[in-house]
C-alpha positions in Angstrom: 0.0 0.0 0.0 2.9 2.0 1.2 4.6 1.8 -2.5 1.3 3.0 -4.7 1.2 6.0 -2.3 2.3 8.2 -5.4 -0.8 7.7 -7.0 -3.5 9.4 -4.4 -3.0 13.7 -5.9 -3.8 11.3 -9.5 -6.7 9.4 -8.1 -8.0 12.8 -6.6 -7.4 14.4 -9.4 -9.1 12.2 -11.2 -12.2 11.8 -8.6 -12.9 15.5 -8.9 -13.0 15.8 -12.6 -15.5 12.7 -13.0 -17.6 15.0 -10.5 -17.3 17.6 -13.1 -15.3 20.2 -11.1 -13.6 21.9 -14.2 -9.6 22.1 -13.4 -7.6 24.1 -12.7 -3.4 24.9 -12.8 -1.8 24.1 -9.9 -1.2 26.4 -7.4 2.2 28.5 -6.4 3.6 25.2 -3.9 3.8 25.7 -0.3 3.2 29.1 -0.2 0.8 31.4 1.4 -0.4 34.1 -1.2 -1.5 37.7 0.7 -3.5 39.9 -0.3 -4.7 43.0 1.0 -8.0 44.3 -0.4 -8.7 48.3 0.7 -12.5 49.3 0.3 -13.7 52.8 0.1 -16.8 51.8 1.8 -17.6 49.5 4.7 -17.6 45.9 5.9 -21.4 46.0 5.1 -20.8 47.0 1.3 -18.8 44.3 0.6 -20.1 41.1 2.5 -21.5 39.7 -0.6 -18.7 40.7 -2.6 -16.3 38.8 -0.1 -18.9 35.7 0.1 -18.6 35.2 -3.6 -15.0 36.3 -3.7 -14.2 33.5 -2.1 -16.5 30.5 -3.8 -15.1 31.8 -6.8 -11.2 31.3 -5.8 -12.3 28.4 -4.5 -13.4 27.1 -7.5 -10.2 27.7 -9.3 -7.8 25.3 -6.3 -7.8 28.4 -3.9 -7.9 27.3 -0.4 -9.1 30.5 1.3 -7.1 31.0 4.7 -4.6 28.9 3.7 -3.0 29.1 0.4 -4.7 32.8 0.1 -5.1 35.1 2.6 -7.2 38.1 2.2 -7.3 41.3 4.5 -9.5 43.7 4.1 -9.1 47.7 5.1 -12.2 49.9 4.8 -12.1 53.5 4.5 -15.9 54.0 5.1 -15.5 57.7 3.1 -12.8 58.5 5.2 -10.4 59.0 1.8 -8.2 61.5 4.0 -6.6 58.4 5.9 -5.6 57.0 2.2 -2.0 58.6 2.1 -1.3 56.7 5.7 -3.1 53.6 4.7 -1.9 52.9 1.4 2.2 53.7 2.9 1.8 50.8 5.7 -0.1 48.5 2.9 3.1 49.0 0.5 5.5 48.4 4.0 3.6 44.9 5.0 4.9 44.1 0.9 1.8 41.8 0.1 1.7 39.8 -3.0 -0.9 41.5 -4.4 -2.9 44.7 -3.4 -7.1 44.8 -4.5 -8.7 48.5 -4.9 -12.4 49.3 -4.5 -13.0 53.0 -5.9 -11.2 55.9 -7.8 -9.4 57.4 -4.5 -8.2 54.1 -3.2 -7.2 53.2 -6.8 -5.0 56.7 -7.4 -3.5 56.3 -4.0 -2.5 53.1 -4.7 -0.9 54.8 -8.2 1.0 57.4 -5.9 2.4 55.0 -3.2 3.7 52.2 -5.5 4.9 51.6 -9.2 5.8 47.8 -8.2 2.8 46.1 -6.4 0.4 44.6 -8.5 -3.1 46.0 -8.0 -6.6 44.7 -9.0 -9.0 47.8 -8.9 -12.7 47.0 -9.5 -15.4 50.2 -9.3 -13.4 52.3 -10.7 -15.3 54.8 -13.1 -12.6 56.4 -15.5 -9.0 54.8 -14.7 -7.6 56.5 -17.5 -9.0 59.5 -16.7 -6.8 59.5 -12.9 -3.9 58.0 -14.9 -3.5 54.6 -13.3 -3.9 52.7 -16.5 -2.5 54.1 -20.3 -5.4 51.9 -21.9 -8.4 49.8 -20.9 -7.0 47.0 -23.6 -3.4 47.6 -22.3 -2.7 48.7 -19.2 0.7 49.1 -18.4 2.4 49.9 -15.6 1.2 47.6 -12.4 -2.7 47.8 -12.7 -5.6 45.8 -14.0 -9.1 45.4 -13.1 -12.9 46.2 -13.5 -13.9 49.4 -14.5 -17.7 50.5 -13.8 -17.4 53.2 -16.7 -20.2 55.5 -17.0 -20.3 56.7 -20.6 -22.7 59.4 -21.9 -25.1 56.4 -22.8 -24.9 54.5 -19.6 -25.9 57.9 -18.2 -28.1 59.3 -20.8 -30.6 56.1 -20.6 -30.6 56.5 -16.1 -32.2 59.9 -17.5 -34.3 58.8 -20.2 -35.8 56.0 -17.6 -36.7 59.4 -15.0 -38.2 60.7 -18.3 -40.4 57.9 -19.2 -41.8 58.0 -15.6 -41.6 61.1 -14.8 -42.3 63.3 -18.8 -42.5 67.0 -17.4 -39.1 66.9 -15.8 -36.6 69.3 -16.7 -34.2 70.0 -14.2 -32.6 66.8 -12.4 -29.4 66.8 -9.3 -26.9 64.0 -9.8 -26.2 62.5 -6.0 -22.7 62.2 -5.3 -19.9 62.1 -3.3 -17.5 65.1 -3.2 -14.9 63.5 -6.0 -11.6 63.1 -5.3 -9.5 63.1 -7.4 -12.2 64.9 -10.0 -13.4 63.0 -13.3 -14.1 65.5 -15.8 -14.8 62.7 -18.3 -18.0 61.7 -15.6 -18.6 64.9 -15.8 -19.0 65.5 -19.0 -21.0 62.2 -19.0 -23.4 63.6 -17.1 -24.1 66.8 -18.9 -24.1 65.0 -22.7 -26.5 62.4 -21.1 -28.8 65.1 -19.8 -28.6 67.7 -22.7 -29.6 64.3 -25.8 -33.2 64.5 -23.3 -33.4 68.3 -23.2 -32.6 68.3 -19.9 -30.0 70.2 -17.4 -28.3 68.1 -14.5 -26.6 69.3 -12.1 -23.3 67.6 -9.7 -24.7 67.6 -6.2 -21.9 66.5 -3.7 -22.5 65.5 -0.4 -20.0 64.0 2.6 -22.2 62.7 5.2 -26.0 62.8 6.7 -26.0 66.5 7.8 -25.4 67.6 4.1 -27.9 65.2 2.6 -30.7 66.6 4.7 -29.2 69.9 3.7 -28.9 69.2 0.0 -32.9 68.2 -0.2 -33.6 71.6 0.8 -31.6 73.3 -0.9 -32.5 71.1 -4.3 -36.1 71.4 -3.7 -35.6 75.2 -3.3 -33.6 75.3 -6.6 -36.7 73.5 -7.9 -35.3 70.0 -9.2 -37.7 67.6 -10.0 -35.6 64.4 -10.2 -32.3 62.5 -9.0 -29.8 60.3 -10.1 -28.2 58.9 -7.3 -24.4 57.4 -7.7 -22.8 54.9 -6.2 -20.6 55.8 -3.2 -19.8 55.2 0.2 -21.8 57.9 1.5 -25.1 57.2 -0.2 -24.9 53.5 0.8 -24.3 54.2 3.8 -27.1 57.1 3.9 -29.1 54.9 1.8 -32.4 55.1 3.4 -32.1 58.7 4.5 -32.2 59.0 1.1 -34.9 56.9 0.0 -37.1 58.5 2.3 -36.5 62.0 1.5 -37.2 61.3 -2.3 -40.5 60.2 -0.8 -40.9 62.7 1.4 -40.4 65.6 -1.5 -42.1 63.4 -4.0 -38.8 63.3 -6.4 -38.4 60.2 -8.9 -35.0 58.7 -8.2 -33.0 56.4 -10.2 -30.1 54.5 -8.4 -27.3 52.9 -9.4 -27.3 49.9 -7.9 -30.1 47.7 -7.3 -29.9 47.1 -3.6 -31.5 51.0 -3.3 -34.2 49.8 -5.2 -34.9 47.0 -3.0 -34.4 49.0 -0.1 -37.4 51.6 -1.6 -35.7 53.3 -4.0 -37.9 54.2 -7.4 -35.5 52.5 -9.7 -31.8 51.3 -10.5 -30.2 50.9 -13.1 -26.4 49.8 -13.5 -23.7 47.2 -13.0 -24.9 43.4 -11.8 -22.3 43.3 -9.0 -23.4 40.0 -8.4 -21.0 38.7 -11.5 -18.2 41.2 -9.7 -16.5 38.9 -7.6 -16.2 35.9 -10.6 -15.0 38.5 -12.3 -12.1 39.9 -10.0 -11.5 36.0 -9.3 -10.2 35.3 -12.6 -7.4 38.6 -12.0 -6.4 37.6 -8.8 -6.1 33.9 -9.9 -3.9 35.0 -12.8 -1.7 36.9 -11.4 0.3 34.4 -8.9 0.5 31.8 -11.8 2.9 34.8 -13.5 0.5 36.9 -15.6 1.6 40.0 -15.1 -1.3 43.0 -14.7 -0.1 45.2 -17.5 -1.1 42.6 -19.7 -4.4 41.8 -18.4 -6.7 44.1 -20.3 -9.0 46.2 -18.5 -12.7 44.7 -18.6 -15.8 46.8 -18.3 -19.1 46.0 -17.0 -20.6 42.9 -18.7 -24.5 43.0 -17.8 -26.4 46.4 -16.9 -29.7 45.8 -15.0 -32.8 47.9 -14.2 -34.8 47.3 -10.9 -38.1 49.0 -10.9 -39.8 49.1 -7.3 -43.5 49.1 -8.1 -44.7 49.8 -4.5 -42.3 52.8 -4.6 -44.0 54.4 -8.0 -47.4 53.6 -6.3 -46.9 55.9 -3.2 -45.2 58.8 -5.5 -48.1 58.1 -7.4 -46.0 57.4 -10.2 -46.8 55.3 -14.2 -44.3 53.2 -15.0 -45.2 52.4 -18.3 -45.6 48.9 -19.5 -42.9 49.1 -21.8 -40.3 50.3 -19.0 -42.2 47.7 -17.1 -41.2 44.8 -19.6 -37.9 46.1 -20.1 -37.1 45.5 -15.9 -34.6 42.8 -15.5 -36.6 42.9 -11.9 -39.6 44.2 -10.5 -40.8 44.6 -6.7 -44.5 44.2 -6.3 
């Protein structure tokens, strides 16, 4: 018995492909991969993304914990701790460094030009010049980018329009950018003026200035929102859910989770296919793929959530085409 030992990692290996596991290379021997992963949100933000993170690397040989290791930082919007952060991330020289946002992504770009980084939510990375090209990067990044072009934009807006036709003037929620994207600016405006509409950058930091914004927006007389992505409007989610109900503004989101929540609509990225997504990057890049080859992808499937209780109590019509066109609706 002793002398066939040798055969067992064959007979597994066989074993696991007649169960229809698909296989995989091996992995880097004896040797603990790290990785640290900095967030500009919370732990709450990126549960999910961790959860499937995780199946996904375990799917391609990964033991999780053992031959990876991921630690996770979260800046919860606090992007003035970055400088610190990212210099005591580049001392503890991990493997590999994983970057959720535009600030954490052009910190990264300012503290190293060695460590290879995997960004994901990244709107423009050309635009804060951590990538030359999306097809090839250069340099030590790769990733996900959630670009938002004039028509990823321009069709939030037409969606406020269908439900909402005597709009004119509309606020764009947002954080306060750092670094500024012109490019998502100018995204914004092109998307707004194909509808014969004006939009306007609203930035806000935290839950005093939302309530303040409202006020001020209703003042100002918008009709509409398009609420972005951040850290601070997840986190103030609800607060602002319930103040586009409470001024009776239709609200388009960018990620469904708002809608869910009670938010009119959402339209953008499926994060759900994120994390098989950044799975394959931070697979590849141990075995020796190096991340200014990897091209940069952008987002694969948009979705639009419709909440239909939402539109009943703004005593909103979501037309039956816009209603067929829902990847998902909440009765």
């Amino acid at each position: 018995m002793v002398a066939m030992s040798w055969l067992v990692p064959f007979l597994t290996l066989a074993i696991v492909s007649a169960a229809g596991v698909l296989p995989v290379a091996a992995q880097p021997a004896e040797r603990v991969y790290r990785i640290v992963a900095v967030s500009s949100g919370g732990p709450d933000q990126e549960r999910t993304l961790q959860a499937g993170l995780h199946e996904h690397l375990r799917e391609r040989g990964w033991q999780v914990g053992r031959s990876v290791v991921i630690e996770w930082r979260y800046l919860e919007g606090n992007y003035e701790r970055l400088p610190e952060l990212m210099d005591d991330i580049v001392r503890l020289k991990p493997d590999l460094l994983m970057t959720r946002g535009g600030p954490a992504t052009a910190a990264a770009k300012r503290a190293t030009a060695v460590l290879p980084i995997v960004m994901w939510g990244v709107t423009d990375p050309i635009g804060i010049g951590v990538v030359a090209s999306l097809a090839r990067p250069g340099g030590n990044f790769t990733g996900l980018s959630d670009h938002q072009d004039p028509e990823i934009m321009g069709k939030r807006l037409q969606f406020l329009k269908e439900v909402a036709p005597g709009i004119a003037k509309v606020a764009h929620l947002t954080r306060v950018q750092v670094p500024r994207v012109p490019q998502y600016e100018m995204a914004l405006e092109a998307g707004a003026r194909s509808l014969g509409l004006t939009a306007k950058m609203w930035p806000v930091q935290a839950s005093d200035d939302i309530d303040k914004a409202f006020t001020a927006m209703v003042k100002e007389g918008i009709q509409a929102l398009d609420v972005s992505y951040t850290p601070v409007t997840w986190k103030h989610r609800r607060q602002i859910i319930d103040l586009a109900s409470q001024h009776r503004l239709p609200a388009i989101y960018w990620h469904r989770a708002y809608a869910l929540d009670g938010g009119l609509m959402a339209y953008g990225e499926d994060e759900r296919e994120v994390p098989r997504r950044l799975a394959v990057y931070v697979d590849k890049i141990p075995r020796g793929a190096k991340a200014a080859d990897l091209p940069v992808e952008q987002p694969t499937k948009l979705e639009l959530v419709i909440n239909a209780r939402t539109a009943k109590a703004l005593r909103v019509t979501i037309p039956p085409a816009l209603l067929q066109r829902a990847d998902e609706v909440v009765q």
